[in-house]
Each structure stands twice: as C-alpha cells, then as structure tokens.
N, C-alpha and C positions, 0 to 999 in steps of 0.2 A: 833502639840500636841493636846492633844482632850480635846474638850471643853465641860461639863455636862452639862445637861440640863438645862436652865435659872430661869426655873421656884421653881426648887428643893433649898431651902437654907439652908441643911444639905452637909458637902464637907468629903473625906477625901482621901488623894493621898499615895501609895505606889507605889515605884519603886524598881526592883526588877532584881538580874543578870538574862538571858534567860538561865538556871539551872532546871533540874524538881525538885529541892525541891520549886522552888515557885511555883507550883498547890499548895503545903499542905499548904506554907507560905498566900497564895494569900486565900484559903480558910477558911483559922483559922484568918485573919483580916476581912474577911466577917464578920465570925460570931461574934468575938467581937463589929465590929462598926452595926452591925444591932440587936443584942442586947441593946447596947447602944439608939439606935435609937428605941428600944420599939418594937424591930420585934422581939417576942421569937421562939421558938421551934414548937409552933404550930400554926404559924402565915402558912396562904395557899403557900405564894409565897417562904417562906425560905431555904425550901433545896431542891426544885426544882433552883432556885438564885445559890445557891450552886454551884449544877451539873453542869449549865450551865458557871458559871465563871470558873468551875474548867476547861472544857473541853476547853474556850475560851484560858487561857491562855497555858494548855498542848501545843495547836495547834500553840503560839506565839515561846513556847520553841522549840518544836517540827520542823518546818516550818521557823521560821525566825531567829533561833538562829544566823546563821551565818554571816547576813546584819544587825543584833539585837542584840547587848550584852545585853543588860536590857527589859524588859517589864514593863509597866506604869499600873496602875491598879485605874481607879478614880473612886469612889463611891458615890454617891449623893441621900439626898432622903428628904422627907418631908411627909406632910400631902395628903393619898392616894398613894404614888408612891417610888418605888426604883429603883435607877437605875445605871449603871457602866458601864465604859466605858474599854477596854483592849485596849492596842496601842505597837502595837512595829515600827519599822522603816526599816522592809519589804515592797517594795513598791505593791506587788502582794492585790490585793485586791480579799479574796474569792465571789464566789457567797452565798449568804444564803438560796436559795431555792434549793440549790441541791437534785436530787431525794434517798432517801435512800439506795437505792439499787446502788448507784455508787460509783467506787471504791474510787476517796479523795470524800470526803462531807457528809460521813455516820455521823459523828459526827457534822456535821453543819447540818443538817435535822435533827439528834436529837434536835440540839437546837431550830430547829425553830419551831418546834411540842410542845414543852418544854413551848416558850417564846407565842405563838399563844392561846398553849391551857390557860393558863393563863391570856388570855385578854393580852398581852404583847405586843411591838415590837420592831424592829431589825434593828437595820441600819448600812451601813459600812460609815465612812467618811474619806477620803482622806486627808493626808499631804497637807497645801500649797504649799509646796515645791514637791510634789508628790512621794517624797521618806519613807512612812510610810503612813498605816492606823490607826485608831479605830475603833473597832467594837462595838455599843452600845444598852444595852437592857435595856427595861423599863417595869418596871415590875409594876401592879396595886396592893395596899394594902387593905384589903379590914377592915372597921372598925371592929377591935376587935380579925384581924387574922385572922377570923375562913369562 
C-alpha cells in the first residue's frame, strides 16, 4: 500500500471502484481537500495537481481495472508541498519518462512535463508483495499561490 511522504502532516485517503467515474470522484476530493488545505484557485500548482491526478488515475481505471477493482488515492501536504499518491494492485509498473510521441505514455510524459515544469517530482513505488504500484508526485507550494 503506498505510503505519503513523511515529512507532509496533512493526510487524506480515498478509495475508490476502478469505474471511470472516479477520475470526476477522484478530482472533485482533490479540490475539496486542497481548498481545505488553503490551496485555492489561484494557487500555481492546483489545476495543473488536477490534470495530473485526473490522468493518474484514468490510466489505474483504464490499465489495471482488471487485476484492480478499487484505486487508492492518498493526498498529503503541508507547509510548501502537495502531494499524492495513486495505487492500484497492477503489478505492471509504467516508465515515467516515456517519450511523447510513443504510443502508451503519451499521457505519462504529459505528466512528467506537468510535474517537472512545476519544480515537482515523480516516482513509481512498488508493492511489497510486488503485486501493485503507486505512483507519487510532489508538488512544490509556493507562499501565497501565486
């Protein structure tokens, strides 16, 4: 199961059936708990955060519905940083640097352009049991949003 970053002491966990109405579900608890957490609308990293979760978990629905009834969605954040992890229990772990122009990865090079150009970054972490990843980005806040 995937574990948020240590340092972050804001938490909040959804799990969710792998169904594509959790991209909308998965996206509209973003924005509630990063509101909550004092990220508004015009905060730099928030709906680029967004895009990028929405596309993580499309690809969990999408990809590993079938070894994955549910997708896990942790979000964590604090002073300077957000961040969230996606996990389903696919044991296929993608590459993140894929080149855009290749046929699967076009939307995982979005994100990484996404999560990079934002001072962000991206990592995949492995099941103990090596049957499931998490894919987790970290995103820098910058004082005041803007």
């Amino acid at each position: 199961m995937i574990t948020p970053p240590d340092t972050l002491p804001y938490r909040h966990v959804l799990t969710l059936p792998a169904v594509g109405a959790a991209v909308r579900i998965a996206r509209e608890t973003a924005e509630r708990v990063l509101a909550e957490w004092g990220v508004g609308p015009g905060d730099t990293c928030r709906d680029p955060a967004l895009l990028i979760l929405s596309e993580l978990v499309a690809n969990s629905v999408r990809h590993a519905a079938a070894l994955s009834p549910n997708v896990t969605v942790v979000f964590a954040g604090g002073p300077g940083a957000f961040a969230f992890g996606v996990h389903d229990r696919h044991p296929y772990r993608p590459a993140l640097f894929a080149s855009a122009g290749t046929a699967p990865g076009r939307g995982l090079a979005t994100v990484m352009e996404l999560t990079h150009g934002l001072g962000g970054s991206a990592v995949v972490r492995g099941d103990v049991d090596e049957g499931g990843k998490s894919i987790w980005i970290t995103l820098p806040l910058r004082p005041g949003g803007r």
